[in-house]
C-alpha positions, 0 to 999 in steps of 0.5 A: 500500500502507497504510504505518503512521501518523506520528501517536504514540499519547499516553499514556492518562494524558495525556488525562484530562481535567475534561470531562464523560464519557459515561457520567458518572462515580460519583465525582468528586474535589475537584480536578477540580470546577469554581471555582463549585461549590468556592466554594460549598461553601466557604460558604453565605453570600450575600456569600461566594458574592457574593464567590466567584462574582466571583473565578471569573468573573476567573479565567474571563476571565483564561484565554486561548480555546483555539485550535481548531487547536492540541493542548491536553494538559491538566496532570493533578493529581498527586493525580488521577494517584493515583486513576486508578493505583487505578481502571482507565484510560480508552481512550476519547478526549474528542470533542475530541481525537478531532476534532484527531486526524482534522484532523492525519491529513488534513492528513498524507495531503493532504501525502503525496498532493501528494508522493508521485510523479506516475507510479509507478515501474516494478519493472525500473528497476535490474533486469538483466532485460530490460522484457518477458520471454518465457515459453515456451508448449508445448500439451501436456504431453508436448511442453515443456521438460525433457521427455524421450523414449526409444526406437529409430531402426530401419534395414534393418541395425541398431537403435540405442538413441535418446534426446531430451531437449527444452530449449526450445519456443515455439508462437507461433515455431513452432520448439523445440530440444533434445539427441539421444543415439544409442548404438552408433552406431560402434565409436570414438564408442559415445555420440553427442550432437548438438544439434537445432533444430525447425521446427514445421508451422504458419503459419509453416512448411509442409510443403515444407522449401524448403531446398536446403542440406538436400538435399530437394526437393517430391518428397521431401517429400512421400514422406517424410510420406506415410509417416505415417497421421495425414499422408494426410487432408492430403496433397491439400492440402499439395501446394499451395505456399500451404497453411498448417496452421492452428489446428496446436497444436489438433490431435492430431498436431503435424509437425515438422523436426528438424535436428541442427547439431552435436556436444556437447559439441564443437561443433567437430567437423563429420564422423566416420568411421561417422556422419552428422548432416547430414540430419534428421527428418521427424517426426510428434508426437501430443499426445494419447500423447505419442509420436514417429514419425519419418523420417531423410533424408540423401541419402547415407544409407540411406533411411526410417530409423525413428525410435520414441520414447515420452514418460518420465513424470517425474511433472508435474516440469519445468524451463524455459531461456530464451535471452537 
């Protein structure tokens, strides 16, 4: 980045110099001609002129050479001083000061080029910040952080009132989180909360949950994503224990698992009388209405438990959490 110059701007009045001017000037006073020309005028006879040409030409060998690398700042008469405060300054610099100006800017710049440091030093050195930061990524604008849904998780007895509110989702892990609010519930808790955590169908999880802790087995999977239309094109080849969902945040509809792990805002609390949270969702997501179809599974609980939700507009606003 350009950084103002050292150099200091000499003052207009110090650079009035007896050279020649282009365009010539109309007037020029008596204290600005030359030795010869005021010894002629002085007189016109020839052994004056003799006698003042002699005179000139000691003091023109008297005065020492100029040094082409030194700043010569001419001595202005007072009576010139005088006539300029008159008549309106000059800006334009003689060719001789304009070639010492550019000399001494580059040898500044070679002096600051040899100083200035070999590898130019990186903006998080003293910065709390890790190096490289992650960003999180999402594919649809309905499925980001901040993002939130509302509707019903629907059993053969009751229907209860369900909100989710995403805080965190990353494509590339394939995995996102979040809070799940369900109302009504039990008579002793009439809000609950839980936090969930999310697994992405893709690469890097399939459709076989391959988690004994979470009481499913390949035969309950695939009932469970059976139920869903947008499942059924796939169902031939998610039986295979090889099968990856490729190219998955392109496609219309992204499946998902969502486990919850605890309650908020105390996580201590492992078990209520009413209530269990230790199963979790099959669920089906489309990118294109921003809708959510899922299947509650508990092996102790009643089973295909609906779950409905639809996106709440927010009008584009969003927020974003990274965890460190």
């Amino acid at each position: 980045m350009p950084t103002p110059s050292d150099l200091t701007l000499s003052n207009p009045l110090d650079q009035v110099t007896p050279r020649p001017t282009c365009p010539p000037e109309q007037s020029t006073p008596p204290s600005a001609q030359s030795p010869l020309i005021a010894a002629a005028s002085l007189t016109d006879r020839p052994e004056d002129a003799a006698q003042a040409s002699d005179h000139s030409d000691r003091t023109l060998l008297s005065t020492p050479p100029v040094d082409a690398d030194r700043h010569v700042t001419p001595v202005a008469h007072p009576k010139r001083m005088d006539i300029d405060d008159e008549a309106p300054l000059r800006d334009t610099p003689s060719p001789l000061s304009n070639s010492e100006d550019a000399s001494e800017c580059d040898q500044r710049s070679a002096q600051s080029h040899t100083t200035a440091p070999s590898t130019p030093s990186s903006g998080f050195e003293g910065s709390p910040w890790p190096r490289e930061r992650f960003l999180p990524n999402s594919t649809s604008s309905f499925l980001r952080p901040g993002s939130k849904f509302r509707g019903t998780q629907q059993s053969d007895r009751q229907v209860y009132d369900v909100q989710v509110e995403i805080q965190y989702v990353d494509m590339e892990e394939h995995c996102l989180c979040g809070y799940l609010r369900i109302q009504g519930l039990t008579d002793d808790h009439p809000t609950l909360t839980t936090y969930f955590e999310g697994e992405i169908i893709g690469t890097k999880h399939t459709f076989q949950t391959n988690k004994p802790e979470w009481g499913s087995n390949e035969k309950v999977d695939m009932q469970h994503w059976g139920r869903f239309p947008a499942w059924k094109p796939l169902a031939k080849q998610a039986k295979r224990s090889d099968f990856t969902y490729k190219n998955f945040a392109q496609r219309e509809n992204l499946f998902m698992r969502w486990k919850e792990h605890f309650l908020v805002p105390d996580h201590t609390v492992r078990t209520i009388s009413g209530a269990s949270f230790e199963g979790f969702y099959y669920i089906c997501f489309s990118q294109v209405t921003g809708k959510i179809n899922g299947i509650y599974f508990h092996a102790k609980s009643e089973k295909f438990q609906q779950l409905e939700l639809e996106h709440v507009d927010d009008h584009g606003c969003m927020g974003a959490i990274e965890f460190r």
